[in-house]
C-alpha positions as MATLAB code, in Angstrom:
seq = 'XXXXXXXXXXXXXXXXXXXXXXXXXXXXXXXXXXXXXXXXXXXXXXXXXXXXXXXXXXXXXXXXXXXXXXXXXXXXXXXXXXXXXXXXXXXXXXXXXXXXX';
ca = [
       0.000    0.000    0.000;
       1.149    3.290   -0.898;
       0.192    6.847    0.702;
      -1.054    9.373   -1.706;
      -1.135   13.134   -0.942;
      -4.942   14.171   -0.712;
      -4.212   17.076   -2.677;
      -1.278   16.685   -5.074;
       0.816   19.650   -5.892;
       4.321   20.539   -6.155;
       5.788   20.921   -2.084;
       6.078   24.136   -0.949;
       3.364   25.398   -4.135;
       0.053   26.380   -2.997;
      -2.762   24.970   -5.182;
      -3.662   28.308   -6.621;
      -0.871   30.933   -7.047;
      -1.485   33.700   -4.609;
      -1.600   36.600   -7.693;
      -4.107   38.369   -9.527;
      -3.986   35.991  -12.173;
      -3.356   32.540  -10.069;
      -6.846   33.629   -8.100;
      -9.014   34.378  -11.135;
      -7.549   31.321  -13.074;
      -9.280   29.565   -9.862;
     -12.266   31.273  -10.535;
     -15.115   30.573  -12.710;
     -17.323   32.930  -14.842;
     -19.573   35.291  -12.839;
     -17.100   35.043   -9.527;
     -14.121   36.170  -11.559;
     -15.827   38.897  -12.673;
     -16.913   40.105   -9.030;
     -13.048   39.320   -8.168;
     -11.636   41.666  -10.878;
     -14.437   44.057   -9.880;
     -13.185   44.445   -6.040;
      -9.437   44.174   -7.077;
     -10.180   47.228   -9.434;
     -11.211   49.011   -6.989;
      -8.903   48.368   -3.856;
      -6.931   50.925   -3.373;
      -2.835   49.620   -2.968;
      -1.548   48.080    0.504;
      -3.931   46.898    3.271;
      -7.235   47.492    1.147;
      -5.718   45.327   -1.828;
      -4.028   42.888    0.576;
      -7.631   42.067    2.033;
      -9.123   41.303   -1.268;
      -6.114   39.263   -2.772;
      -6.735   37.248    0.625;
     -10.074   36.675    0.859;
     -10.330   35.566   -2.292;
      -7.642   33.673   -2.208;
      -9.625   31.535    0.372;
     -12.648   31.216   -2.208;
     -10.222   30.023   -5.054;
      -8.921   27.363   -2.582;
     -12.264   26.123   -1.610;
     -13.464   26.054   -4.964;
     -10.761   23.977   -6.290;
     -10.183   21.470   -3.125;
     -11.169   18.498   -3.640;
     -12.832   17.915   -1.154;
     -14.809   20.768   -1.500;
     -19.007   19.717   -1.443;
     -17.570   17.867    1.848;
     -15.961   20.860    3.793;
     -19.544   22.820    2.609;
     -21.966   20.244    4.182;
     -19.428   20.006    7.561;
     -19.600   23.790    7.632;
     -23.531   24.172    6.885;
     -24.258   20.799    9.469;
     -22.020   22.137   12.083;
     -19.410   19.103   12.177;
     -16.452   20.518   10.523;
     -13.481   20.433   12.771;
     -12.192   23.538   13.951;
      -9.399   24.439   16.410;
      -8.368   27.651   18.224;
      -6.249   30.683   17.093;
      -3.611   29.362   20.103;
      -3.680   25.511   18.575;
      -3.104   27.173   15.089;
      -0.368   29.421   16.941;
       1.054   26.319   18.765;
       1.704   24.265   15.564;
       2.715   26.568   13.169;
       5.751   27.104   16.079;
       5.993   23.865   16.480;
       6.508   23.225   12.846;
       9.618   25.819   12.747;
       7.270   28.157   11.226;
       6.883   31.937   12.676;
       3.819   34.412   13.195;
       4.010   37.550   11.727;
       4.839   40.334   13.755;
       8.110   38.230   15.036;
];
């Protein structure tokens, strides 16, 4: 038996490229559309950053595959969540660091 990554991608590559262009390659039709709307319109730094990033989050979802799963966990209630300090615990623990450090 061999182990197979659940989503298979180059290490160290996110799924979808966190530019302009990686994002609305994620994106279908109408959504890429509303995406290039709010990116035209975000003024540079912090404005900008917070629409490259949250939808950067919808480009992920829509292309996981596990996708329809994560939805009906999220709408039913069930989907496994952890707190801000578990996330801050790991990433340390994993040699990563927090911004701000």
């Amino acid at each position: 038996m061999t182990a197979q990554p659940v989503h298979p991608h180059e290490p160290g590559e996110p799924r979808v490229p966190r530019t302009i262009d990686g994002i609305a390659d994620a994106l279908g039709g109408a959504r890429r559309m509303e995406f290039y709307r709010e990116i035209g319109r975000a003024q540079a730094g912090s404005e900008l950053e917070h629409v490259l990033a949250t939808w950067w989050g919808q480009a992920m979802l829509d292309t996981d595959p596990q996708r329809e799963r994560i939805i009906a966990a999220a709408e039913e209630g069930t989907l496994r969540t952890v707190t801000l300090d578990e996330v801050v615990r790991r990433r340390r623990a994993g040699g990563g660091e927090m911004p701000g450090e």
